[in-house]
N, C-alpha and C positions, 0 to 999 in steps of 0.2 A: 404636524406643526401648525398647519392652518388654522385646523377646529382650539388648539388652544390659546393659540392668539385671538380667535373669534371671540370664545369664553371665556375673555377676563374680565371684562365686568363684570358677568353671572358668579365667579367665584370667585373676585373679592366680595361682593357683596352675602356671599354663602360664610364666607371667611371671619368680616367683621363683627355678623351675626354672633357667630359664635365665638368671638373674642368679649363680646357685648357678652351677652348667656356666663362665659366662665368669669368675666368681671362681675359681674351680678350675681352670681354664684361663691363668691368670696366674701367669707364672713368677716374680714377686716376689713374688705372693702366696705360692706352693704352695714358696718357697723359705725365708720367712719364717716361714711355717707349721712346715717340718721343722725348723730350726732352733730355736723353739721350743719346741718336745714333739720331741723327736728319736726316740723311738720309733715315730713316724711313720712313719717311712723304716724299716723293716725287713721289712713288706710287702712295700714295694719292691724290696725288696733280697733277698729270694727268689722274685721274679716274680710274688708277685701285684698285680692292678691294685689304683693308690691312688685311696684316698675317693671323691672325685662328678667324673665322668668329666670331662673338660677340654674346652671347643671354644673352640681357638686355630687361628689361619690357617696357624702355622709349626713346625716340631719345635722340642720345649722338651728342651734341654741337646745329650745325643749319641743321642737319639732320634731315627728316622729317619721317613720317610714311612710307612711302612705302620704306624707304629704310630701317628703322627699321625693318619692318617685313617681306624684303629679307632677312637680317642678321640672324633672327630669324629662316628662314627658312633654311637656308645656316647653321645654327650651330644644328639644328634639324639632317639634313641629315647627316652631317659629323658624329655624335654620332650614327647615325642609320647605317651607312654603315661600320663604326669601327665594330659595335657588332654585324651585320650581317657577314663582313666576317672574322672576328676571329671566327664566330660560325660556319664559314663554314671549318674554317681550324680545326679547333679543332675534333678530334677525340678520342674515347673513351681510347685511351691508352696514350691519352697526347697531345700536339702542339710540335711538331720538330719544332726547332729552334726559340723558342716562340720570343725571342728581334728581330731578323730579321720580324718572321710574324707579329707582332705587327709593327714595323716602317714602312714596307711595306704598309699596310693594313692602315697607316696615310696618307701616300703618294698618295694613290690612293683616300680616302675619301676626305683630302683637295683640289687636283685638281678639284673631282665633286664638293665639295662645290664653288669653285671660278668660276667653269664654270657657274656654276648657279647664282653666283651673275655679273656676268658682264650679262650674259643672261636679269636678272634683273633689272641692271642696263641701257641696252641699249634702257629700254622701255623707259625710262627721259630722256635721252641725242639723238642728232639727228647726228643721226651716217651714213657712208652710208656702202656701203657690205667691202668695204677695211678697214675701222677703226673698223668697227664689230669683223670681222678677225683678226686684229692687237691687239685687246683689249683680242681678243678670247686665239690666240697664247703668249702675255702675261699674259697671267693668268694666262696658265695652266705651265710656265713657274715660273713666282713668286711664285704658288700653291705647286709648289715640290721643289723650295728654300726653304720655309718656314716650309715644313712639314720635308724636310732634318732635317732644324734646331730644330724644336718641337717634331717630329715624333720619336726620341727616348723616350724622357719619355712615350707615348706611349708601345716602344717596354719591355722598363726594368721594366715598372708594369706589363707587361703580362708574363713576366719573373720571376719577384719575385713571382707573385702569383703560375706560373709554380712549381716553385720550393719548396715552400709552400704546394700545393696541392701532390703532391710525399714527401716530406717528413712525410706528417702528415700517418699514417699508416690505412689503411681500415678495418673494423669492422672485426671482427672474428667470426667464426659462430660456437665458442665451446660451448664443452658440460656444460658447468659452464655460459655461458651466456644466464642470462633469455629472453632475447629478441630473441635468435636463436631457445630454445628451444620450440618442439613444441607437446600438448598434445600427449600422446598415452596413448592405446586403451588398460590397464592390464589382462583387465579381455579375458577369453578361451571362445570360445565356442564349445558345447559338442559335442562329433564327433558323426556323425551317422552313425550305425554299419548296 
């Protein structure tokens, strides 16, 4: 009961990831979205990968499988590096500063994920070392625009859960609680003289 009271900031912040990833992963969503803000879409529309990686079961639009199962991979990792390093910040008396380490801790999971999907992506396209580069240095640039913009919710669930976790009060080990108490032993044994 401890350790999960300990780790709820680590997993809501694992949690929201991947609420984030299956909303981005919704193609009414992610269609509703560029419609929208239609500037959106012009990332796209030069190759570089859009917003917070996707994990859907099937290609969205005339996407095919390999780039499906970058996306898959890409939103794999983001969720694993989220809850890798808030587990790493996290310490047993708490996360100092949890909304900060939490957006941070977005920040850096989505640049790996974009790096790896243009990584990804440059297996299908014929690129040469300078558009590699170019596509490289954008991404990890688009990567921390985007997690800027996402990467709070992120920080404010590792936050609320913070502050949830400190307020709920830790077990007591009195004498009236059956679970603390532990047999003994009434009976004397008889001294030898």
């Amino acid at each position: 009961m401890k350790f999960a009271r300990d780790s709820r900031p680590v997993w809501a912040a694992a949690a929201t990831a991947l609420a984030l990833t299956v909303l981005f992963g919704n193609g009414w969503f992610v269609t509703w979205l560029t419609a929208a803000v239609g500037e959106l879409a012009i990332p796209g529309a030069i190759g570089l990968p859009g917003a917070v990686p996707g994990l859907r079961l099937w290609p969205l639009g005339e996407t095919d499988w390999w780039h499906t199962a970058s996306e898959t991979i890409a939103a794999a990792g983001f969720i694993a590096i989220v809850w890798w390093r808030m587990a790493r910040a996290h310490t047993p008396d708490g996360i100092s500063r949890p909304f900060l380490t939490g957006w941070s801790t977005a920040v850096v999971a989505l640049v790996c994920a974009d790096v790896w999907r243009v990584v990804a992506q440059s297996f299908t396209q014929d690129l040469g070392l300078g558009g590699y580069f170019g596509y490289l240095v954008a991404a990890v640039i688009y990567g921390t625009v985007w997690a800027i913009a996402t990467g709070w919710l992120i920080g404010l669930a590792a936050m609320i859960a913070a502050r949830t976790a400190t307020e709920t009060p830790p077990p007591t080990d009195e004498p009236g609680d059956p679970e603390s108490e532990e047999p003994t032993d009434t009976t004397t044994a008889p001294e030898l003289a």
